[in-house]
TORLOBA-207711 format. One line per field, with one value per atom (N, C-alpha, C): residue number from 1; residue in one letter; x, y, z. Coordinates in steps of 0.05 Angstrom, whole numbers. Atoms other than C-alpha are relative to their C-alpha. Layout:
% TORLOBA-207711
i: [NUM; ...]
aa: [A; ...]
c1: [X; ...]
c2: [Y; ...]
c3: [Z; ...]
END
This chain:
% TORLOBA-207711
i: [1; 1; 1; 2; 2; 2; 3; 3; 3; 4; 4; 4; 5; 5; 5; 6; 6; 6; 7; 7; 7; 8; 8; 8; 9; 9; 9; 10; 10; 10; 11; 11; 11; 12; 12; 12; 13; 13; 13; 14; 14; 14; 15; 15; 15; 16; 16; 16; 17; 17; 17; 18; 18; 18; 19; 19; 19; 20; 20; 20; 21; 21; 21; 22; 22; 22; 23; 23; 23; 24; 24; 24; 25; 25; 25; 26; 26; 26; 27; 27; 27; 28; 28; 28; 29; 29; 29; 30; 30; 30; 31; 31; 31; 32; 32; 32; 33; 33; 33; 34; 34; 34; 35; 35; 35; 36; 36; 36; 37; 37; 37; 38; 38; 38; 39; 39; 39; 40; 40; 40; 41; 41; 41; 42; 42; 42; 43; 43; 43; 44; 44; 44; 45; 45; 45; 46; 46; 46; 47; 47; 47; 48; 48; 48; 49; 49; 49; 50; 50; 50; 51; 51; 51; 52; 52; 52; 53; 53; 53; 54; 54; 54; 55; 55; 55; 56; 56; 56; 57; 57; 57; 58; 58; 58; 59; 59; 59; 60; 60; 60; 61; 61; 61; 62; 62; 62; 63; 63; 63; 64; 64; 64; 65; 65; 65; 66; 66; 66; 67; 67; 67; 68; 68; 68; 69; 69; 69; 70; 70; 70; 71; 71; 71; 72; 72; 72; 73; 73; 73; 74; 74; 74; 75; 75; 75; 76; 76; 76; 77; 77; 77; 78; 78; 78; 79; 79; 79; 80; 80; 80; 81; 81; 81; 82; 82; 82; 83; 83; 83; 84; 84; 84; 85; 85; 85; 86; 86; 86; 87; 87; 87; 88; 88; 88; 89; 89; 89; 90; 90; 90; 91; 91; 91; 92; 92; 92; 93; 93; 93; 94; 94; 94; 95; 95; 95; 96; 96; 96; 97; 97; 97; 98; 98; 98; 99; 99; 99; 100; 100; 100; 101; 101; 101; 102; 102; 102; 103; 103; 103; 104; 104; 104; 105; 105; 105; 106; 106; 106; 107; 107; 107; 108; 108; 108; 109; 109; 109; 110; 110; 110; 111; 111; 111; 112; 112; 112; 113; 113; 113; 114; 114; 114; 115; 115; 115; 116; 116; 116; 117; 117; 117; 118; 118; 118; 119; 119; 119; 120; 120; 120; 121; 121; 121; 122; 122; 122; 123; 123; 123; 124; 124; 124; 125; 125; 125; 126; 126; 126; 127; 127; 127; 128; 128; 128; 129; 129; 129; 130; 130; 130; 131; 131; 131; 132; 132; 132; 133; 133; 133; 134; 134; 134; 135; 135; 135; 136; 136; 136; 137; 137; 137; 138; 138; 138; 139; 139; 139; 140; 140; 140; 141; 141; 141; 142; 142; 142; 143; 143; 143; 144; 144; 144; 145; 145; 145; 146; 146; 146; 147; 147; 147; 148; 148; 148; 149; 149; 149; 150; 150; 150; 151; 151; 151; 152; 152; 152; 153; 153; 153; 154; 154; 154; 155; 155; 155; 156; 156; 156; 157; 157; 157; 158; 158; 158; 159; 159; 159; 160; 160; 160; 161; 161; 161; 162; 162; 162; 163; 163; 163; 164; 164; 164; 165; 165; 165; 166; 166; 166; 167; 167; 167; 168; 168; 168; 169; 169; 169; 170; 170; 170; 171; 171; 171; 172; 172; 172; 173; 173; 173; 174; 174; 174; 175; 175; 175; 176; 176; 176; 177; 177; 177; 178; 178; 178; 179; 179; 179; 180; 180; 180; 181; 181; 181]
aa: [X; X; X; X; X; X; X; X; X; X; X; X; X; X; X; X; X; X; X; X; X; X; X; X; X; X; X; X; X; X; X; X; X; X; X; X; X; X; X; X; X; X; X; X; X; X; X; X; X; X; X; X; X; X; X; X; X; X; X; X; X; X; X; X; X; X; X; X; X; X; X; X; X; X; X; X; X; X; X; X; X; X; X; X; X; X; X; X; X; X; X; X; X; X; X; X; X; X; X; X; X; X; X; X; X; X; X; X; X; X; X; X; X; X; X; X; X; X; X; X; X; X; X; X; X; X; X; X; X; X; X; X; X; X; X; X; X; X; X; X; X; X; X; X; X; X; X; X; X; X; X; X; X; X; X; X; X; X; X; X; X; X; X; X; X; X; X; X; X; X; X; X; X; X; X; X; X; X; X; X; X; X; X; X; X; X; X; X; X; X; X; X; X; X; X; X; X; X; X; X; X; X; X; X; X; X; X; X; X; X; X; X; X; X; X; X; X; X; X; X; X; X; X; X; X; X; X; X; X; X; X; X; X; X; X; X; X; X; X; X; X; X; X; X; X; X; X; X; X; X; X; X; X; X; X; X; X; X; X; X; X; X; X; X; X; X; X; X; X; X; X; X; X; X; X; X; X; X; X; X; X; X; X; X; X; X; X; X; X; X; X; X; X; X; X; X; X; X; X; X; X; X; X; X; X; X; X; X; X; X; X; X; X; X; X; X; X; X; X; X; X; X; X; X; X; X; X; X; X; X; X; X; X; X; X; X; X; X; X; X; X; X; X; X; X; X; X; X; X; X; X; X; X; X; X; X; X; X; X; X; X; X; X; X; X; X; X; X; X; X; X; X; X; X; X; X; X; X; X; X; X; X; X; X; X; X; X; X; X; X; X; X; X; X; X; X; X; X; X; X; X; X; X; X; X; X; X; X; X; X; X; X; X; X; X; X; X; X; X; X; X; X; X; X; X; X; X; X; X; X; X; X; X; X; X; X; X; X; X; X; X; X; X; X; X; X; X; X; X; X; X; X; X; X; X; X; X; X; X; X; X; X; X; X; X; X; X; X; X; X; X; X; X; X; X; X; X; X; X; X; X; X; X; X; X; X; X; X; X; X; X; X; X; X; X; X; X; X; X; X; X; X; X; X; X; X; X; X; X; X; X; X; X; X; X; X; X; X; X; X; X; X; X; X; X; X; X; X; X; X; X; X; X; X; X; X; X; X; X; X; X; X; X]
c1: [9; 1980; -22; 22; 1937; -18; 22; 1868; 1; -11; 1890; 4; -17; 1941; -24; 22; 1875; -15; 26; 1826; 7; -6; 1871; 6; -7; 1899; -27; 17; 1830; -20; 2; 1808; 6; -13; 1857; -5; -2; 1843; -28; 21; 1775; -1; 3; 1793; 10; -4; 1832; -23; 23; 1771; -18; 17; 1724; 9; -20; 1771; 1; -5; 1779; -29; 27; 1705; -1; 5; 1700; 13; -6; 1755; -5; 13; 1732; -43; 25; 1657; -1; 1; 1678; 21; -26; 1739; -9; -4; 1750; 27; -31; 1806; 10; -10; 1860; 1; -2; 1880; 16; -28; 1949; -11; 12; 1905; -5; 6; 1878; 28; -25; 1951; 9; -21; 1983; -18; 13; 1926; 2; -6; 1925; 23; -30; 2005; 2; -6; 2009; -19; 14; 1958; 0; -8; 1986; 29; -27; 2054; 1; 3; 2037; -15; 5; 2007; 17; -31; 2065; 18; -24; 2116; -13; 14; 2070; 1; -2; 2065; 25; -32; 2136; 19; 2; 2148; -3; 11; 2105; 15; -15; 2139; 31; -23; 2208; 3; 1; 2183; -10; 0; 2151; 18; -23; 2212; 21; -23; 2257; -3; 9; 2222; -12; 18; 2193; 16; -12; 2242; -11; 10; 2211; -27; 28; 2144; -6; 12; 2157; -22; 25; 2114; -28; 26; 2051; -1; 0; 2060; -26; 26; 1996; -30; 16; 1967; -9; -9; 1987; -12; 4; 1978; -38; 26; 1905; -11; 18; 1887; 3; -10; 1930; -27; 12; 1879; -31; 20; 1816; 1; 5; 1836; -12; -8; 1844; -40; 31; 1774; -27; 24; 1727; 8; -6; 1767; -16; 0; 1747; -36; 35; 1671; -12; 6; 1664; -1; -1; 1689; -17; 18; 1642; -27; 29; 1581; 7; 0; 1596; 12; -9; 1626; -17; 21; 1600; 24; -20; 1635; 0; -5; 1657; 19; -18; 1685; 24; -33; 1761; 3; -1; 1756; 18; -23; 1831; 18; -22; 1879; 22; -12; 1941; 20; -18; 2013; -5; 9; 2000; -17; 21; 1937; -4; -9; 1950; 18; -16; 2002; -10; 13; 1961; -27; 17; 1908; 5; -18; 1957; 4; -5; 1978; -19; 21; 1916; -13; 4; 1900; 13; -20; 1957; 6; -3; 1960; -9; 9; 1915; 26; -20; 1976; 22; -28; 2025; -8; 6; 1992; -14; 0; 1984; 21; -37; 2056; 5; -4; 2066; -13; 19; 2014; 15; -18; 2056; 23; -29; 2117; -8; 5; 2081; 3; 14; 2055; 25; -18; 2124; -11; 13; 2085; 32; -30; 2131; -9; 10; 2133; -2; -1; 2155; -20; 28; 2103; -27; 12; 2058; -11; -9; 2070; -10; 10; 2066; -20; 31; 2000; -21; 14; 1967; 0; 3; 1996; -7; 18; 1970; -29; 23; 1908; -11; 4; 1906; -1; -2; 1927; -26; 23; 1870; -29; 22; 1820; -4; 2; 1834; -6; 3; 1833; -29; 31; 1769; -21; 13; 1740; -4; -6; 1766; -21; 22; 1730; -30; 32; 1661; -8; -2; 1669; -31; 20; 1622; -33; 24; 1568; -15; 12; 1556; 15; -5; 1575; -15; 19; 1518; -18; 10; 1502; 26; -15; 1521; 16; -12; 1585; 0; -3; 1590; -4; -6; 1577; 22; -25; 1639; 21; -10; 1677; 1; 0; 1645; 2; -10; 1648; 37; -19; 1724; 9; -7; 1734; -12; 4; 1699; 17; -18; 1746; 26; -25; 1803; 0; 1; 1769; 2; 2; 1756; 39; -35; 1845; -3; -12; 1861; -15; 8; 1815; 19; -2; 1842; 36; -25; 1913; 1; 4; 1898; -4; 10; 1865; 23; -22; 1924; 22; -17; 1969; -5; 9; 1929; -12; 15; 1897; 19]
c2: [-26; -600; -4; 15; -592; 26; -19; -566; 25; -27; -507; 22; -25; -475; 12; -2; -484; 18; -19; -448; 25; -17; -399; 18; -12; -382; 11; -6; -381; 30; -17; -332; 31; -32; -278; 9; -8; -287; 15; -8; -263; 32; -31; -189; 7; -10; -194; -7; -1; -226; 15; -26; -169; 18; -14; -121; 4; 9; -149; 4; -3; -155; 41; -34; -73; 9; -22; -50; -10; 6; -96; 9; -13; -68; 32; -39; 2; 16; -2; 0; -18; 23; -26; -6; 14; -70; -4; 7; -80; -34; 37; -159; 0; 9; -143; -5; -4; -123; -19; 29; -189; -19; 9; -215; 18; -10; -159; 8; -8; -138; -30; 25; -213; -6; 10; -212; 14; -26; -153; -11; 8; -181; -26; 29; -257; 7; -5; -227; 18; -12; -183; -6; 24; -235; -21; 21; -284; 16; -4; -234; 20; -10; -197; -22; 20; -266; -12; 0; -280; 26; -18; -214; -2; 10; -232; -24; 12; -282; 0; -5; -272; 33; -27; -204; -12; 6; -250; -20; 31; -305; 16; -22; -244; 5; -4; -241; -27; 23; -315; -4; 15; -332; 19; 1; -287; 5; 2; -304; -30; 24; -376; -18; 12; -403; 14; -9; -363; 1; 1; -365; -7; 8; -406; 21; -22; -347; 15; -12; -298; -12; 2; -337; -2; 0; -354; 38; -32; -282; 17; -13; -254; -16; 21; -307; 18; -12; -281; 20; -38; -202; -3; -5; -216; -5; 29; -262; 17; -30; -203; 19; -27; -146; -21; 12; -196; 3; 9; -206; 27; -30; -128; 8; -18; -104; -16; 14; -156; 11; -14; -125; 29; -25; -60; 9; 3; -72; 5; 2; -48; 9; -8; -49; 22; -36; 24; 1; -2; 49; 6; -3; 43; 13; -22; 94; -8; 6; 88; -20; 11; 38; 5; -2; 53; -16; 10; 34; 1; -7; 67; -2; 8; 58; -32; 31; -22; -10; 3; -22; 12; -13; 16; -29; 15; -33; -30; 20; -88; 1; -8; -66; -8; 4; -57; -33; 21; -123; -24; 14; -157; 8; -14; -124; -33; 33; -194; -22; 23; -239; 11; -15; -196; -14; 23; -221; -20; 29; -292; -3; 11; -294; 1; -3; -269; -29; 31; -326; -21; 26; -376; -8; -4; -350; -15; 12; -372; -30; 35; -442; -19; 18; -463; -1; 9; -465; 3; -2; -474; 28; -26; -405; -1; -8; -412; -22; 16; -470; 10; -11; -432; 28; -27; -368; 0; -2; -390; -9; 12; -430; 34; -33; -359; 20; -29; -319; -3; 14; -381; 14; -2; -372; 34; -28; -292; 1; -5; -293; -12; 20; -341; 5; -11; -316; 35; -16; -245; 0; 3; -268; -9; -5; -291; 19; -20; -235; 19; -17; -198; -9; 19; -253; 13; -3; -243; 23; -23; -174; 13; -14; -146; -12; 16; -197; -3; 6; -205; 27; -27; -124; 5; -13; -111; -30; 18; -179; 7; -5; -174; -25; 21; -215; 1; -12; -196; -28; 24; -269; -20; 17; -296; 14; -11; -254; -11; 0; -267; -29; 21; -341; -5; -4; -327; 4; -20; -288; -31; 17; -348; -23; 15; -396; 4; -3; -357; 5; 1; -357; -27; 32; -432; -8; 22; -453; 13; -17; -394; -19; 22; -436; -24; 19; -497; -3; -9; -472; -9; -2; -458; -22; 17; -516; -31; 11; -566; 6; -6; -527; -7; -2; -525; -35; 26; -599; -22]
c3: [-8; 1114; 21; -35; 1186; -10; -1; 1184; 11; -22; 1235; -23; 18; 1181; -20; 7; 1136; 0; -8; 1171; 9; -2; 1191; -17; 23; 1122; -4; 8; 1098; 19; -24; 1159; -8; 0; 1142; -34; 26; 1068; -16; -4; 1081; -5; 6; 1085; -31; 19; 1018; -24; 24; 982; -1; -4; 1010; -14; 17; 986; -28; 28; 919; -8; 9; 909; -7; 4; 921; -18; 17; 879; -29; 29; 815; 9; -2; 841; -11; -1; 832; -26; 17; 776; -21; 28; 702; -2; -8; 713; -32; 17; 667; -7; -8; 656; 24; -22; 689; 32; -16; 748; 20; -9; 761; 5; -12; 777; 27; -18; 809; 25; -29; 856; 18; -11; 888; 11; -5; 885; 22; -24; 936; 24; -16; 979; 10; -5; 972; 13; -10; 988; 36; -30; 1048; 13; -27; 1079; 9; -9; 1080; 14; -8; 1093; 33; -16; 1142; 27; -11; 1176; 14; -1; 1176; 20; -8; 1205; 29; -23; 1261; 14; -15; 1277; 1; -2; 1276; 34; -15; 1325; 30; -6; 1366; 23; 2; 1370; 24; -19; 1396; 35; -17; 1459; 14; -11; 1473; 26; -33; 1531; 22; -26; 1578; 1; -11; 1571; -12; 2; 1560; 19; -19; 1615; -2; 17; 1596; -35; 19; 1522; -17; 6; 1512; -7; 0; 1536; -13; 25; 1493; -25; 25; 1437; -3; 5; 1461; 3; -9; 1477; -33; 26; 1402; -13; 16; 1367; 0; -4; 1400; 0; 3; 1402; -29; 28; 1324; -8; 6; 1320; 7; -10; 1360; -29; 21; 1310; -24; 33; 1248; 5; 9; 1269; 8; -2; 1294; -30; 23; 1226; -19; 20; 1188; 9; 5; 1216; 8; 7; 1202; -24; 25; 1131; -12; 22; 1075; -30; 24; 1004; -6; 12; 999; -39; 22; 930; 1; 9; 909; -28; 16; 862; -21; 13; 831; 20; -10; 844; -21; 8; 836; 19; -14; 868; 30; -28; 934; 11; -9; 938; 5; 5; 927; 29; -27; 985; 30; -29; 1038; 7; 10; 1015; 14; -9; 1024; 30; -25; 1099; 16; -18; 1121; -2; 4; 1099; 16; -4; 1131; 28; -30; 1201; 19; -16; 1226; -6; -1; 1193; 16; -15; 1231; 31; -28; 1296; 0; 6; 1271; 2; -2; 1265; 22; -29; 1336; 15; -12; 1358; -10; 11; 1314; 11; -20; 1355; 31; -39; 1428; -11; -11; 1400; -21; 24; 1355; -28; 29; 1292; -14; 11; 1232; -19; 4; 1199; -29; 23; 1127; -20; 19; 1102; 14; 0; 1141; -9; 6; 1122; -41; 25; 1046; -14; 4; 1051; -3; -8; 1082; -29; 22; 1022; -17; 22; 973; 7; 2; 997; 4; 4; 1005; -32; 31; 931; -10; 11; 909; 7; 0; 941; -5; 11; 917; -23; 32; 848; -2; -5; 863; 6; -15; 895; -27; 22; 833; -24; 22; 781; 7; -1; 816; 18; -10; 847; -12; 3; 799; 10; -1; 806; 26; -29; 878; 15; -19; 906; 12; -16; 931; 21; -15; 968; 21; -27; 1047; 7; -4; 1057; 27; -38; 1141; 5; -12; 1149; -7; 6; 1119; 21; -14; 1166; 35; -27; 1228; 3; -12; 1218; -4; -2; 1198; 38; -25; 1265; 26; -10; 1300; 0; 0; 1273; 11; -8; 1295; 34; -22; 1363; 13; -4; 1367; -12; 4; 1347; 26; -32; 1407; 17; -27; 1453; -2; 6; 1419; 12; 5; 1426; 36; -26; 1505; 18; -10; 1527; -5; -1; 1491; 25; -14; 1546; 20; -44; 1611; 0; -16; 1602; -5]
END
């Protein structure tokens, strides 16, 4: 396994452990809870990912000669959006979770692996051991988020975010500079 997939999984898995922290901050969870919230958020990040790339793939031949590009520019749009919304985050209450509320939850969560996949599409990555590292580690660190949700709600995470969003700025360079040197 390469440090990259790593730091990237871990990156996107950032919004579902925020997440997780608020709605065990604000809810009395069942047990089931503690599985299925993680599963929805471990799953729609793989297939979210997957997604992305396959939407990507459809379209690579005519922008194979800039591709690099693309993928560095998708990396860093994503890497600004991640360290904007970390300082201006604040654990709001999730009132009820329910089904719908769980899948909107999910979505929104999963929008960044949707254009990771796209980025995976410019630079060949491989999609489906990437794809299921991301939704390991979405799942795992929701379940965490969930464990110590109550305990640490009211401490400011905004710096796990923005060094996320930094890491996903530093591969896009990384990505870029493999091409042009």
């Amino acid at each position: 396994m390469n440090i990259t997939i790593i730091l990237i999984a871990l990156s996107l898995a950032i919004d579902c452990f925020v997440i997780s922290i608020c709605i065990n901050s604000s809810n009395k969870l069942k047990k089931i809870e503690y599985f299925r919230i993680p599963l929805h958020f471990g799953l729609f990040q793989l297939f979210m990912t997957i997604i992305g790339y396959y939407l990507g793939s459809s379209f690579k031949n005519y922008i194979d000669g800039f591709d690099h590009w693309i993928a560095f520019l998708l990396l860093f749009i994503i890497g600004i959006k991640m360290i904007i919304d970390s300082l201006k985050k604040e654990c709001k209450e999730i009132n009820k979770i329910n089904e719908k509320v769980l899948i909107g939850l999910s979505i929104a969560t999963s929008i960044d692996a949707l254009v990771i996949g796209l980025a995976f599409s410019m630079i060949d990555g491989g999609i489906l051991f990437n794809s299921i590292i991301i939704g390991i580690f979405s799942f795992v660190l929701s379940l965490i988020g969930l464990l110590i949700g109550r305990k640490i709600r009211d401490f400011n995470l905004g710096f796990i975010g923005i060094i996320g969003g930094l890491v996903l700025i530093g591969i896009g360079i990384k990505v870029l500079l493999s091409h042009i040197l």
